[in-house]
C-alpha positions in Angstrom: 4.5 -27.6 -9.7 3.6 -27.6 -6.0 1.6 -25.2 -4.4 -0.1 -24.5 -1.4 -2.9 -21.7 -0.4 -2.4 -19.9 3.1 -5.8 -18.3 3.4 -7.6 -18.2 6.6 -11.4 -17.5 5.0 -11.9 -21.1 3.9 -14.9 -19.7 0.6 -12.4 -17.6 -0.7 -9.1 -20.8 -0.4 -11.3 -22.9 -2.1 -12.3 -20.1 -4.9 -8.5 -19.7 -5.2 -8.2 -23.6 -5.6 -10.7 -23.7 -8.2 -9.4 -21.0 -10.1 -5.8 -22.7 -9.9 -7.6 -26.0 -11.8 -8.7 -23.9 -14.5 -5.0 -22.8 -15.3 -4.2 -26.7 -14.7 -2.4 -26.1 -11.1 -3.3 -28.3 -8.5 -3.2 -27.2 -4.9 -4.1 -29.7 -2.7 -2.7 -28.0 0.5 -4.9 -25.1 2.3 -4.0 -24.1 5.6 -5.8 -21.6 7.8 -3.5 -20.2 10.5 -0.7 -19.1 11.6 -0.4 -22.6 13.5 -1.0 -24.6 11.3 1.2 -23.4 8.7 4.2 -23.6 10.8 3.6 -27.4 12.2 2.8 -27.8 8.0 5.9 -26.7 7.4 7.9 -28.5 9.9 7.0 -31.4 8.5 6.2 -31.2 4.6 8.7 -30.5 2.2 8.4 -27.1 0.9 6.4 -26.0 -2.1 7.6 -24.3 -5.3 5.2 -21.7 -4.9 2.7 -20.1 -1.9 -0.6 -18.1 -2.0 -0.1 -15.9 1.0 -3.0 -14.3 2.7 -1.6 -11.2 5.3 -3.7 -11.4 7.6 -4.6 -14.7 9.2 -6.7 -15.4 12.1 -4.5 -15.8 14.7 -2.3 -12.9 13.7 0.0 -11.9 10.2 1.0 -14.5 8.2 5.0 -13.2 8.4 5.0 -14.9 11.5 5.4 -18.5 10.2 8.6 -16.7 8.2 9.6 -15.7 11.8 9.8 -19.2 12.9 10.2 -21.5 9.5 13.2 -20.4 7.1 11.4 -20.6 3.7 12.6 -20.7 0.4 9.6 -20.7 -1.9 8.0 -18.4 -3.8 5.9 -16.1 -3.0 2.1 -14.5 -4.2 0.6 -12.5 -2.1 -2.8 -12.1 -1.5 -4.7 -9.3 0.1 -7.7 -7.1 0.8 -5.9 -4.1 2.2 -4.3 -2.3 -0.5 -3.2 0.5 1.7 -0.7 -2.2 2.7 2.7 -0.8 1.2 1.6 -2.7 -2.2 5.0 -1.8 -3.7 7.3 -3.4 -1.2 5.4 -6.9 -1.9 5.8 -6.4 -5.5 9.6 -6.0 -4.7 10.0 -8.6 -2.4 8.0 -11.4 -4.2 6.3 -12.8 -7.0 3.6 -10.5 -7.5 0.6 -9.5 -5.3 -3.3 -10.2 -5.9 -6.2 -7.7 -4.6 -9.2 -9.2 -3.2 -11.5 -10.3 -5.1 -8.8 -12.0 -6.9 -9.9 -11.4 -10.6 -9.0 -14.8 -13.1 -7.2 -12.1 -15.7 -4.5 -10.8 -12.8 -3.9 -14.2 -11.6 -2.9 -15.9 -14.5 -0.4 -13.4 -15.3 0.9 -13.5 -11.4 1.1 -17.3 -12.5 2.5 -16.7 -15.9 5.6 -14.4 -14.2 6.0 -17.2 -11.9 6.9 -20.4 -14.5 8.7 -17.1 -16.9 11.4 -17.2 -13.9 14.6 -18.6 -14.5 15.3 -21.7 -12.7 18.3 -20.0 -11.0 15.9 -17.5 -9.3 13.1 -19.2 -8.6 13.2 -18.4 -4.8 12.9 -15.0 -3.5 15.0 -13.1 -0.7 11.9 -11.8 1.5 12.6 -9.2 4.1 9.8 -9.8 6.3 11.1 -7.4 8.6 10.6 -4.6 6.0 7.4 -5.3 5.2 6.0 -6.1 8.4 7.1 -2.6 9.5 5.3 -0.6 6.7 2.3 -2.5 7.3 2.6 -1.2 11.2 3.3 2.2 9.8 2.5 2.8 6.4 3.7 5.7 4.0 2.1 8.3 4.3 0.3 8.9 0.8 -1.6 11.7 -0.9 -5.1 10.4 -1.7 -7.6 12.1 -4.4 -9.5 15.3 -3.2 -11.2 15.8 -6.3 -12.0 14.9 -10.3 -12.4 17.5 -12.5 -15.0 16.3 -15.2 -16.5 17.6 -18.0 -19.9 19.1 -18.7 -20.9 20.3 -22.2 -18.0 22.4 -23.0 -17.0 23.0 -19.3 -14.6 21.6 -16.5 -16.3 21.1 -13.3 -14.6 20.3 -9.8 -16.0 17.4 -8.3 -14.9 17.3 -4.3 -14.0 13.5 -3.9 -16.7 14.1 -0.1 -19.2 14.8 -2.7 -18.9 11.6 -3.9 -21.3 8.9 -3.0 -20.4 6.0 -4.3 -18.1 5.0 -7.9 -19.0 2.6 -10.2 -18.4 1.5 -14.1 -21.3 0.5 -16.5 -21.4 -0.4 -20.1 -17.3 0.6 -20.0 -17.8 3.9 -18.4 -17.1 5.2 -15.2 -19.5 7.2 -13.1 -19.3 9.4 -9.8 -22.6 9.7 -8.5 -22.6 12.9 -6.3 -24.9 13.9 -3.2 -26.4 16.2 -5.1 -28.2 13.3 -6.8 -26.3 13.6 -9.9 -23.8 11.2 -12.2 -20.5 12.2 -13.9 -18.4 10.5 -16.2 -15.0 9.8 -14.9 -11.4 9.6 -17.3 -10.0 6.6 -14.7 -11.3 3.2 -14.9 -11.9 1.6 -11.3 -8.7 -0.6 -11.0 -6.5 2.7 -11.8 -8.7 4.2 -8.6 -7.0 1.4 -6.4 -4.4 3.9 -5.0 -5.7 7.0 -5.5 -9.0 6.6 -3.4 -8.8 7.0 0.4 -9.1 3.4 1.7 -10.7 4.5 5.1 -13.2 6.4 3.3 -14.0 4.8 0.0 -14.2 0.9 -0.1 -14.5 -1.6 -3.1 -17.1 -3.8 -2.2 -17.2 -5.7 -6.2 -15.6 -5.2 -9.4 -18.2 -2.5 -10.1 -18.6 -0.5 -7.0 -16.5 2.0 -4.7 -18.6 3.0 -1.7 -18.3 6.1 0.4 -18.7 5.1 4.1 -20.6 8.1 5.2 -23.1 7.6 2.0 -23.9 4.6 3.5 -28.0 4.9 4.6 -28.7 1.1 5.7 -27.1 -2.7 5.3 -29.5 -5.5 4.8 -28.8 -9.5 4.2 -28.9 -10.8 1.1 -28.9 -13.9 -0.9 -25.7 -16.5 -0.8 -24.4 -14.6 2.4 -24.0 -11.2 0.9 -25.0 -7.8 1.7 -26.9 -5.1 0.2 -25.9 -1.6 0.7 -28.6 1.7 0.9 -26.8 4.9 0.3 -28.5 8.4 0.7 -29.2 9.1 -2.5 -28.1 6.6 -5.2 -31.1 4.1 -5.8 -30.0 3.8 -10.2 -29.5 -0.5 -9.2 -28.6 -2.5 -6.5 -25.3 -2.5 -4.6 -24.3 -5.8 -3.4 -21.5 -6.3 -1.5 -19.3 -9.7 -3.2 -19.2 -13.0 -0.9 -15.7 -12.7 -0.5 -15.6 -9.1 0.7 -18.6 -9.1 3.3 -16.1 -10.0 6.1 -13.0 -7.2 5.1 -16.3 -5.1 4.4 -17.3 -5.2 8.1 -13.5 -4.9 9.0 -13.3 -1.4 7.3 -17.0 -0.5 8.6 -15.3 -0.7 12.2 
């Protein structure tokens, strides 16, 4: 099988790359840019299968679509899942959140070879998509959790909420009032229901409220610790691979 990463943060290609070898897939072929994927393109014969960042950095990664007719498949990979998820499921392989997690990417892979040979290429609509991401559906995000206490419901209003996270296969609102509660929803099934301007996944184990945030510090191997108001239970660290969407969403 040939594949090739489009990724334009060159840490998280290579993590891709080595979590390819582990499922015995080879990709030899990274490219960064808009640029250089099209001059790739013009003159490499095309892959079986691309890992498709969105967003590159020299503008979205439909644009090499605009000017190369491709017929491979497609993954796509993203931070921003406020980016009309659903129509890349539809119109490709599958899609993979940053941090791409080993589990979700061998079953993207897994759906990929479980095609038929006769419909192995996809039919993309760049045009579509390109226009939700410009203007997104409107959605209805989560105002609050009711959780319980004892042997009573309590309301918890979702700007109470400091930060998220799971621990020893629970998951816990911490509130401003300095208190935890345990949540029904595990923190993937959060993905859509948190509002992604507010409330930002910065590991597999934390959800941060951005106006809980107290103070950002540099940490070890490039990452970031985050201070919120009140939480101080363990350290929140920020994953490699998010710091630079993390200061995206901070601005």
């Amino acid at each position: 099988m040939n594949v090739i990463i489009i990724e334009d943060e060159k840490p998280s290609a290579r993590r891709l790359q080595r979590m390819l070898k582990t499922l015995n897939i080879n990709a030899e072929t990274m490219l960064h840019s808009v640029e250089e994927s099209i001059d790739w393109f013009q003159n490499n014969k095309h892959p079986d299968l691309i890992f498709l960042d969105i967003q590159l950095s020299d503008g979205l990664s439909f644009e090499i679509f605009e000017a190369i007719e491709i017929k491979s498949a497609v993954i796509f990979t993203t931070a921003y899942d406020e980016y009309a998820l659903q129509a890349f499921k539809l119109n490709s392989i599958d899609y993979l959140l940053k941090p791409i997690d080993d589990d979700d990417l061998k079953t993207a892979v897994e759906k990929y070879k479980g095609r038929t040979p006769q419909n192995q290429s996809v039919t993309l609509d760049f045009n579509d998509i390109k226009n939700l991401l410009v203007n997104p559906i409107e959605r209805e995000y989560k105002k609050r959790f009711s959780v319980k206490v004892g042997q009573h419901l309590k309301l918890i209003n979702i700007e109470d909420i400091e930060c998220i996270y799971s621990e020893n296969k629970g998951t816990y609102a911490f509130t401003n009032e300095g208190r935890n509660y345990l949540l029904d929803s595990t923190l993937d099934q959060l993905e859509e229901e948190l509002e992604p301007n507010v409330f930002f996944r910065i590991s597999r184990k934390f959800y941060v409220n951005i106006n809980a945030i107290k103070d950002m510090v540099s940490y070890t191997n490039s990452r970031l610790q985050i201070k919120l108001n009140r939480f101080n239970e363990q350290d929140i660290i920020v994953a490699r691979e998010r710091v630079k969407d993390f200061k995206n969403w901070l601005e």
